[in-house]
C-alpha positions as CSV (number, residue, x, y, z in Angstrom):
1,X,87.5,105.4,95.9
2,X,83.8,104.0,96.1
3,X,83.0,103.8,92.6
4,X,86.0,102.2,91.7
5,X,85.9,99.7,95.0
6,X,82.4,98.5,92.9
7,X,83.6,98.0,90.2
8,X,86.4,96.2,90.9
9,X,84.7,94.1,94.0
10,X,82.8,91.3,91.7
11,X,85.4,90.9,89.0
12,X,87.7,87.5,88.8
13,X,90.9,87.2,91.0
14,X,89.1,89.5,93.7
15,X,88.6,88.6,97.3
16,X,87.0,92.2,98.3
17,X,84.0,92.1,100.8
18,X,81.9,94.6,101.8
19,X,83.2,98.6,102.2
20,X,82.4,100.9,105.4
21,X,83.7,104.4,105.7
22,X,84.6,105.1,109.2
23,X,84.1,108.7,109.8
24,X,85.4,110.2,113.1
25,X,83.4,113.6,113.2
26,X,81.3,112.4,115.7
27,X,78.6,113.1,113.7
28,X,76.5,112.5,110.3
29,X,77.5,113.7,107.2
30,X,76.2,114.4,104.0
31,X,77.4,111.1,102.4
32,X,75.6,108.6,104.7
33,X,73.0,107.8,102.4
34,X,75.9,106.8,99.5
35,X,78.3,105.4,101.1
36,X,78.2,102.4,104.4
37,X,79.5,104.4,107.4
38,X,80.3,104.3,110.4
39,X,80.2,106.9,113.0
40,X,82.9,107.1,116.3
41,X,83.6,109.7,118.4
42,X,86.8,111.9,118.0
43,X,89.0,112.4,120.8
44,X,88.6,114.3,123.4
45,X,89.2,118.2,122.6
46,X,92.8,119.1,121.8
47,X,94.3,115.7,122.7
48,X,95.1,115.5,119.4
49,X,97.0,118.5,119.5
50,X,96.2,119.8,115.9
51,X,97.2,116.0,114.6
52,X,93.9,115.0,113.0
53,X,95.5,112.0,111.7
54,X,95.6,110.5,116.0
55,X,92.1,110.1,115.6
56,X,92.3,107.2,113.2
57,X,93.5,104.5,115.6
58,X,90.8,105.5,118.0
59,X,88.6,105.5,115.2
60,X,89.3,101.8,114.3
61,X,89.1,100.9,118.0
62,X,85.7,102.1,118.5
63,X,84.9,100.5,115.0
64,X,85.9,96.8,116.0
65,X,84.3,97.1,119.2
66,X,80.6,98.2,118.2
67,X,80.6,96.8,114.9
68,X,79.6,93.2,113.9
69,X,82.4,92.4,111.2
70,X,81.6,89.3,109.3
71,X,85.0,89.1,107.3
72,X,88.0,87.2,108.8
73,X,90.4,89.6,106.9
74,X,90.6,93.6,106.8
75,X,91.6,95.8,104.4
76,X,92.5,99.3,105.9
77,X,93.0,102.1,103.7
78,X,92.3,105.5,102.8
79,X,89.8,108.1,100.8
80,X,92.8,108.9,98.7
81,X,93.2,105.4,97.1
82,X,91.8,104.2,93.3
83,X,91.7,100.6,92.5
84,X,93.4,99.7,89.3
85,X,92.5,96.5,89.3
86,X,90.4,93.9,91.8
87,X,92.5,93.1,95.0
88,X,92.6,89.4,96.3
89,X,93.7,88.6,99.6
90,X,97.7,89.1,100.3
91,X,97.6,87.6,103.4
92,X,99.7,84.8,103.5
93,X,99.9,81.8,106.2
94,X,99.0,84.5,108.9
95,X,101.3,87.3,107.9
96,X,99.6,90.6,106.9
97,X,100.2,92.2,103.6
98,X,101.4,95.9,103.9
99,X,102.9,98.3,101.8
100,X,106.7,99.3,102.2
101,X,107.2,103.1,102.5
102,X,110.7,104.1,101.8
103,X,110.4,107.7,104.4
104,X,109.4,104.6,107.3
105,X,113.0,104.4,108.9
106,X,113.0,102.9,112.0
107,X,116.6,102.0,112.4
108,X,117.2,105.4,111.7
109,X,115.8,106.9,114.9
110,X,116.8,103.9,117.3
111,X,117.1,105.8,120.1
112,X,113.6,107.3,119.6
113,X,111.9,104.0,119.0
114,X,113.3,102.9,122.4
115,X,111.2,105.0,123.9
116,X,108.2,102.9,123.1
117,X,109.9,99.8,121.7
118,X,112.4,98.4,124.7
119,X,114.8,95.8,124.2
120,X,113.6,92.9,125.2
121,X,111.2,93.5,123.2
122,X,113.6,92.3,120.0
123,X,115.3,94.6,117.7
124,X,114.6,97.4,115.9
125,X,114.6,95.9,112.5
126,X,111.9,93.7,113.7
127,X,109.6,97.0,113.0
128,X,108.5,97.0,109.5
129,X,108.8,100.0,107.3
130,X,105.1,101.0,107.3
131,X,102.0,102.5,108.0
132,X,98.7,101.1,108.9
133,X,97.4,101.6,104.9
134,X,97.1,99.9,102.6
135,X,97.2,96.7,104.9
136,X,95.3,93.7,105.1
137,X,95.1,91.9,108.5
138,X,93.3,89.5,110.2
139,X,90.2,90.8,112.1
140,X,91.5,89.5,115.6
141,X,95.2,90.9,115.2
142,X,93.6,93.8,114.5
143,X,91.7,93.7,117.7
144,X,95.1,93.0,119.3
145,X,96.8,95.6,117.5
146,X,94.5,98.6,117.4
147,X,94.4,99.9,121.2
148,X,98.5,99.4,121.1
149,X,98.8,101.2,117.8
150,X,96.5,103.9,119.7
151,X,98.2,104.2,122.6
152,X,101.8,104.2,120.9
153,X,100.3,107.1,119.0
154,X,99.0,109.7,122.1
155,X,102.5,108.9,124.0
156,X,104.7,109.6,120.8
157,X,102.5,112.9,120.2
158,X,103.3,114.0,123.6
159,X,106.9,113.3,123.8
160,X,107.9,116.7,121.8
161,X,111.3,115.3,120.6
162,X,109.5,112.0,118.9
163,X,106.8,114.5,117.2
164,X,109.2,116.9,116.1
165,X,110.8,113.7,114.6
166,X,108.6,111.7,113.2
167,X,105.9,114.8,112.3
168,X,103.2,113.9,109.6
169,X,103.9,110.5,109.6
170,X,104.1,109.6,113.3
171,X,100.5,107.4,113.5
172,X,102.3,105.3,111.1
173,X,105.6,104.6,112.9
174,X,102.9,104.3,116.2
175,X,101.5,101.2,113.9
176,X,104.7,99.7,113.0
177,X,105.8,100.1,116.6
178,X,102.8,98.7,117.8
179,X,102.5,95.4,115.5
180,X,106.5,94.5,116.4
181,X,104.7,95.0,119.8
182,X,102.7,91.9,119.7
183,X,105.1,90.3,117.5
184,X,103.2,90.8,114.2
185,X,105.2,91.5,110.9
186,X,103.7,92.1,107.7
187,X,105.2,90.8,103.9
188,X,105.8,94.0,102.2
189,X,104.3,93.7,98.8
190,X,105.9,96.4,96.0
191,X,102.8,95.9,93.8
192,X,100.3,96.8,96.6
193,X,100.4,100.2,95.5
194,X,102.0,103.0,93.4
195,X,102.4,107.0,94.2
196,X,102.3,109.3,91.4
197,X,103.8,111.2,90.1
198,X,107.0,109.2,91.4
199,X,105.7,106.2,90.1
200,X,106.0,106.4,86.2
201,X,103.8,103.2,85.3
202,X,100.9,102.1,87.0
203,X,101.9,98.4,85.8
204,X,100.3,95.4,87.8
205,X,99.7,97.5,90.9
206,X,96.2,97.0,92.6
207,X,96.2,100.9,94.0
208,X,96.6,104.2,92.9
209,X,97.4,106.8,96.1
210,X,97.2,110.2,95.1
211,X,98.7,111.6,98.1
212,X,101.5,113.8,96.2
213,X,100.5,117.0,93.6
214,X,101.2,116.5,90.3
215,X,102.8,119.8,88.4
216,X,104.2,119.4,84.8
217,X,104.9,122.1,82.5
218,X,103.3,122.1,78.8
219,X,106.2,120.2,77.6
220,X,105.7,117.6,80.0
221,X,108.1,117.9,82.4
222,X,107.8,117.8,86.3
223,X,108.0,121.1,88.2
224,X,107.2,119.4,91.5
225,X,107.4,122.3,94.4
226,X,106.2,124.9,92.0
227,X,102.6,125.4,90.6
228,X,103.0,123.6,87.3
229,X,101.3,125.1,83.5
230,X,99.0,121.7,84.5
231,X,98.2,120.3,87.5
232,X,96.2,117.8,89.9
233,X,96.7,118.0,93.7
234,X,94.0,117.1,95.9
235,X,94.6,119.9,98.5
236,X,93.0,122.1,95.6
237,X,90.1,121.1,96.2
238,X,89.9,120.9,100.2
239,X,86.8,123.6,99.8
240,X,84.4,121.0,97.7
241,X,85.1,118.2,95.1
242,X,86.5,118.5,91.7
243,X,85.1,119.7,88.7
244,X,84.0,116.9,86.0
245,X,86.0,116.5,82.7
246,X,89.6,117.5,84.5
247,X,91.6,118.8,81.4
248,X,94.0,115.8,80.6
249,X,98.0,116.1,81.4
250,X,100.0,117.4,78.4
251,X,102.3,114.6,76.4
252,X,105.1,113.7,77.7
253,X,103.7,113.4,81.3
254,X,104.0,109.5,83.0
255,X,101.3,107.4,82.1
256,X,100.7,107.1,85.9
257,X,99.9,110.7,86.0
258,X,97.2,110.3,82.8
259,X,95.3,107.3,84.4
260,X,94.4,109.2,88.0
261,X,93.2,111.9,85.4
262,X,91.1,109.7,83.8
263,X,90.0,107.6,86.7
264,X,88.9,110.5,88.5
265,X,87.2,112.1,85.3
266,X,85.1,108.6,84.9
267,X,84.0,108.5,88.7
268,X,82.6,112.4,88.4
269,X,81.3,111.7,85.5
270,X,79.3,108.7,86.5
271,X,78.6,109.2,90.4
272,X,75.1,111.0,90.7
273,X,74.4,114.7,91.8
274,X,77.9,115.3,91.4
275,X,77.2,118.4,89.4
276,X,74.7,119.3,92.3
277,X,78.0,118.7,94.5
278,X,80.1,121.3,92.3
279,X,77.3,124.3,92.7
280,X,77.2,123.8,96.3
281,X,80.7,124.4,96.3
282,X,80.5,127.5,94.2
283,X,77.4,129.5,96.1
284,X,79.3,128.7,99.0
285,X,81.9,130.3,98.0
């Protein structure tokens, strides 16, 4: 995500300012010296209740309260995310730019949002159908939003039928929920981002989420839920990073699916001590 932040963050049609890695371990890592990070304090022990994902609104809190930000606007988004392409400033006349997840379904699940979303309050389809990346807000509705979008969060964790529910993706309903909450809703902008493999063509969109594996067969074909002939999925690597020179996809697979390949094969390939990265993975293993 880094390397291809700088190279995208100087070209024309880009409103990208600086880049800080908020990193809620409590503690240093090993990439402090590469990338600008920021260090805040987890939650406390098993509040989170095995949801790592809780500690990212608490995260962003702590972050907009110790930090001196010198942008107006924010860009929140996430370690899984490639530019294609540089991104200018979707905010328009106020409104925050977000992406629109089709699994977001809050008037689905009215009775659950209730819970934390009360009438008065407006109705349900006032909620947007999102998550709090990739979104680009204004620093002070973030401010606004951030300890509601945390709080939001812990309650729906520890109401069991709303986590059962809403599982993975619960901090993002908790951001939804909590925006509608101070009357904030975002324009929902298609081209903000594609998802491979789903999304065949990375066309004019300005990010690349590899959240999903990619599994094809030699002929081409998707075998998504089995381990394909080739593959990328990011959980593959959880123990250390990627190898450099990734084998390309065979034909027939979505151009989508060739250019993470291929970004991902010029980052390693450029980004130093990455080899020194790789044998530290493999004596450690």
């Amino acid at each position: 995500m880094y390397y291809w932040y700088k190279k995208k963050k100087d070209l024309p049609g880009s409103d990208m300012g600086k880049f800080t890695r908020i990193l809620h371990s409590g503690d240093p890592d090993n990439l402090m010296d590469e990338i600008p990070t920021v260090v805040v304090d987890p939650l406390p022990e098993r509040l989170d209740r095995g949801y790592v994902v809780l500690n990212r609104p608490w995260a962003f809190v702590q972050w907009l309260d110790k930090v001196k930000i010198e942008e107006e606007y924010i860009l929140m988004a996430e370690p899984d995310h490639i530019f294609l392409k540089p991104l200018p400033n979707l905010v328009h006349e106020g409104y925050p730019a977000a992406f629109p997840f089709f699994y977001i379904k809050p008037s689905e699940h009215v009775k659950i949002i209730r819970k934390f979303f009360p009438e008065e309050k407006g109705p349900v389809t006032s909620i947007d159908p999102i998550g709090n990346s990739p979104v680009i807000i204004k620093k002070d509705l973030l401010e606004k939003i951030a300890p509601t979008w945390m709080n939001v969060s812990l309650k729906m964790k520890h109401d069991p039928e709303t986590d059962n529910t809403f599982g993975w993706v619960l901090e993002m309903y908790a951001y939804a929920v909590a925006s509608a909450l101070h009357g904030v809703q975002h324009i929902l902008y298609r081209e903000f981002m594609l998802q491979p493999p789903w999304d065949l063509e990375t066309g004019n969109k300005f990010i690349l989420h590899y959240t999903y594996g990619c599994d094809y067969n030699m002929k081409g074909v998707l075998t998504y839920g089995k381990v394909g002939e080739w593959r990328f999925d990011k959980r593959s690597y959880l123990d250390g990073p990627p190898p450099r020179n990734l084998s390309l996809p065979p034909p027939g697979v979505p151009e989508s699916v060739v250019t993470l390949v291929k970004m991902v094969n010029e980052a390693t390939a450029n980004i130093p001590n990455w080899d020194t990265a790789e044998k530290m993975k493999t004596n450690s293993s």
